[in-house]
C-alpha positions in Angstrom: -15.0 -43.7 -20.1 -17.5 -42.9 -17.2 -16.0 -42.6 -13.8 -18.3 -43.0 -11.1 -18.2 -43.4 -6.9 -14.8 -41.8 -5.8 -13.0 -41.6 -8.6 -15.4 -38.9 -10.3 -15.0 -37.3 -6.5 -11.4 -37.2 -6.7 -11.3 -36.0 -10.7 -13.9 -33.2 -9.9 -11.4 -32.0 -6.8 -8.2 -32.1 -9.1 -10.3 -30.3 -11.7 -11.2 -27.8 -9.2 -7.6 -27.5 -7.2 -6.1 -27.0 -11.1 -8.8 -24.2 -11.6 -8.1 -22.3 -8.5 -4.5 -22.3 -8.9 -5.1 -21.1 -12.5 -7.4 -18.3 -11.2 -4.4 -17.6 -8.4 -1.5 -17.3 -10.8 -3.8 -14.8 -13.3 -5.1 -12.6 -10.5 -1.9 -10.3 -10.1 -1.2 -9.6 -13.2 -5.2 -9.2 -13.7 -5.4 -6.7 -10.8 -2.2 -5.4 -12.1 -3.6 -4.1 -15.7 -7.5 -3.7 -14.0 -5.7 -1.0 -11.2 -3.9 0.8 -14.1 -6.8 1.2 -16.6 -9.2 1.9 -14.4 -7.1 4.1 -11.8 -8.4 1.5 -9.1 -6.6 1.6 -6.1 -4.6 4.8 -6.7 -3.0 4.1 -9.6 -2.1 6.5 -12.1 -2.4 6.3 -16.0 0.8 6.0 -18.7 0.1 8.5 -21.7 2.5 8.9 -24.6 1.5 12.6 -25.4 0.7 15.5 -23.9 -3.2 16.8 -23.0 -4.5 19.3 -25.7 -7.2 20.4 -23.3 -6.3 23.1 -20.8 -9.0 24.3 -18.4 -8.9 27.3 -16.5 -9.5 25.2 -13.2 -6.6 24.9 -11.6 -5.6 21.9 -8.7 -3.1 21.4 -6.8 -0.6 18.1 -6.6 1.2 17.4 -3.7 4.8 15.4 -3.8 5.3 12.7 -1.2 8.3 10.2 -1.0 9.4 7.5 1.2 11.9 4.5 1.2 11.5 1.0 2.2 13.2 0.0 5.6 16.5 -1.1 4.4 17.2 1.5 1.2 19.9 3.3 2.1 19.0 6.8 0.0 17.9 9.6 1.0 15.0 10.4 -1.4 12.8 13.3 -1.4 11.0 15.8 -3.7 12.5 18.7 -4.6 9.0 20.7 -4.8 6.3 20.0 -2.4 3.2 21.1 -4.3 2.4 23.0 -7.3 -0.9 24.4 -8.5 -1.4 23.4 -12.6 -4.5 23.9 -14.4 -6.4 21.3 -15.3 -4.8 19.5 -18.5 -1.2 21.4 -18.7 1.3 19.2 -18.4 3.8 20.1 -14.8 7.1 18.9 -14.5 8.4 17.8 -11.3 11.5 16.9 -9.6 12.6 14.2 -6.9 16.1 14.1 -5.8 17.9 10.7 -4.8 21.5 9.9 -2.6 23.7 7.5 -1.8 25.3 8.0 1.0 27.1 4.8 0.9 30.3 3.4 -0.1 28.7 1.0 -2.5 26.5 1.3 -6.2 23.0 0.8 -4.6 20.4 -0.3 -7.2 16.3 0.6 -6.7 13.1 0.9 -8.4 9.9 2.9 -7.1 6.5 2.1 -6.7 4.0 4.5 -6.8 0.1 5.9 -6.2 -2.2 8.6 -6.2 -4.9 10.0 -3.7 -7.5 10.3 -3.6 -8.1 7.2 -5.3 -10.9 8.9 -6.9 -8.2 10.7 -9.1 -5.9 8.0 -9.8 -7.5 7.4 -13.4 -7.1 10.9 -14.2 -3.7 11.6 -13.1 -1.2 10.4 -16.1 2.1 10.4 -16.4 3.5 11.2 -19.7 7.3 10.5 -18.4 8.9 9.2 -15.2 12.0 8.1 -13.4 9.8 4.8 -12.1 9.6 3.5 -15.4 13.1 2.3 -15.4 15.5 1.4 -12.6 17.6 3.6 -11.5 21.7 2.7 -10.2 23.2 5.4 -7.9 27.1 5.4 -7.7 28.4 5.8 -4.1 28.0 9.5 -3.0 26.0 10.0 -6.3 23.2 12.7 -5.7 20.3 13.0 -8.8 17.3 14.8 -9.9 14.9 12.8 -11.3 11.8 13.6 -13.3 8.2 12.7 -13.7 6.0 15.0 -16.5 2.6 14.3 -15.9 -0.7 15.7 -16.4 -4.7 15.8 -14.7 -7.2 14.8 -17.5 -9.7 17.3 -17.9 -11.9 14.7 -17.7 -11.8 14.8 -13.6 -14.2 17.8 -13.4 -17.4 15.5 -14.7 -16.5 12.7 -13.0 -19.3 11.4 -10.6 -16.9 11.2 -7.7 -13.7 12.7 -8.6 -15.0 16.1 -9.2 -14.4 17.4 -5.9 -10.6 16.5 -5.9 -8.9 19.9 -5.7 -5.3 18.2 -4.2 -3.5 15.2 -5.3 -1.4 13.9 -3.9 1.4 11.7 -5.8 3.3 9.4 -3.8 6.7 7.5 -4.2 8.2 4.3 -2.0 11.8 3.6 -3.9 13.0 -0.1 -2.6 16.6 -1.7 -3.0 16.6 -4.6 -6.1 19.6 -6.5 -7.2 21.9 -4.6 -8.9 21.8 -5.2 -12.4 25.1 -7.6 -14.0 27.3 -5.1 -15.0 26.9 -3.2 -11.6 27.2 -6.3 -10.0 30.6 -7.2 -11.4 32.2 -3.8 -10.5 31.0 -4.1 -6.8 32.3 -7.7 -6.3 35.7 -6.2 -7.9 35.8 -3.3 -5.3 35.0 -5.9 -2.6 37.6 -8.1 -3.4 40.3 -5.5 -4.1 42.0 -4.8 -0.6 44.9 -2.4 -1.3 
């Protein structure tokens, strides 16, 4: 069937509108997986081992954390920078409290910068891979293992990175259901 006049008008808009939306709903988790292979925008790489290659050149990673407006932790590194060579794998610390009366559920976003060095910063293990559920008055060290690709030193741009710095923003999520059942209980026992 040929459409002609305005309905081929209005089937070529509806074609268009469902295309855009399409393109809308894939473009987060498109930027999503684009920022994380290519260390776009800061973001740091997930490796599952260890480097093997250890360069004498050292650099040095800074620690920087932060909490959205209405978390109620106190969250901040333990260490504020620490000079690695390139490829050995650091360890470092960052230590979380709630202060409240109440289980207080969060997760943490992260970055690196310069972005320049966000694809060659990886983290081998972290504390923002999972949520984390702090108790009331419950103080923890968490850990990130992470390493700088030896890579970085022939890198067109990223060459001249000598500091990094890795940065932390935990944020308050639902608590998850089992959590969520003991807090209603608390809240509705009034002895």
């Amino acid at each position: 069937m040929r459409l002609s006049g305005p309905a081929k008008t209005v089937a070529q808009t509806l074609s268009l509108v469902v295309v855009m939306g399409g393109l809308a709903w894939a473009s987060v988790p498109f930027y999503d997986w684009f920022c994380r292979v290519t260390g776009f925008g800061g973001t740091p790489g997930i490796s599952e081992v260890a480097n093997d290659e250890i360069l004498e050149q050292t650099i040095k990673v800074r620690f920087d954390a932060s909490l959205e407006r209405n978390m109620p932790w106190q969250f901040t590194p333990v260490v504020r920078e620490m000079e690695l060579r390139i490829g050995e794998t650091g360890l470092a610390f960052y230590e979380a409290y709630n202060p409240t009366d109440k289980p207080v559920a969060g997760s943490a976003s992260y970055n690196v910068a310069p972005y320049e060095a966000g694809g060659f910063f990886s983290k081998i293990d972290c504390f923002c891979f999972e949520e984390q559920v702090l108790a009331p008055g419950e103080r923890v060290q968490m850990p990130v293992t992470f390493y700088v690709d030896p890579e970085i030193v022939t890198d067109r741009d990223a060459k001249y990175v000598h500091s990094i710095t890795l940065s932390y923003t935990f944020y308050q999520i639902d608590l998850p259901d089992g959590y969520a059942a003991v807090d209603q209980a608390s809240d509705t026992n009034l002895n």
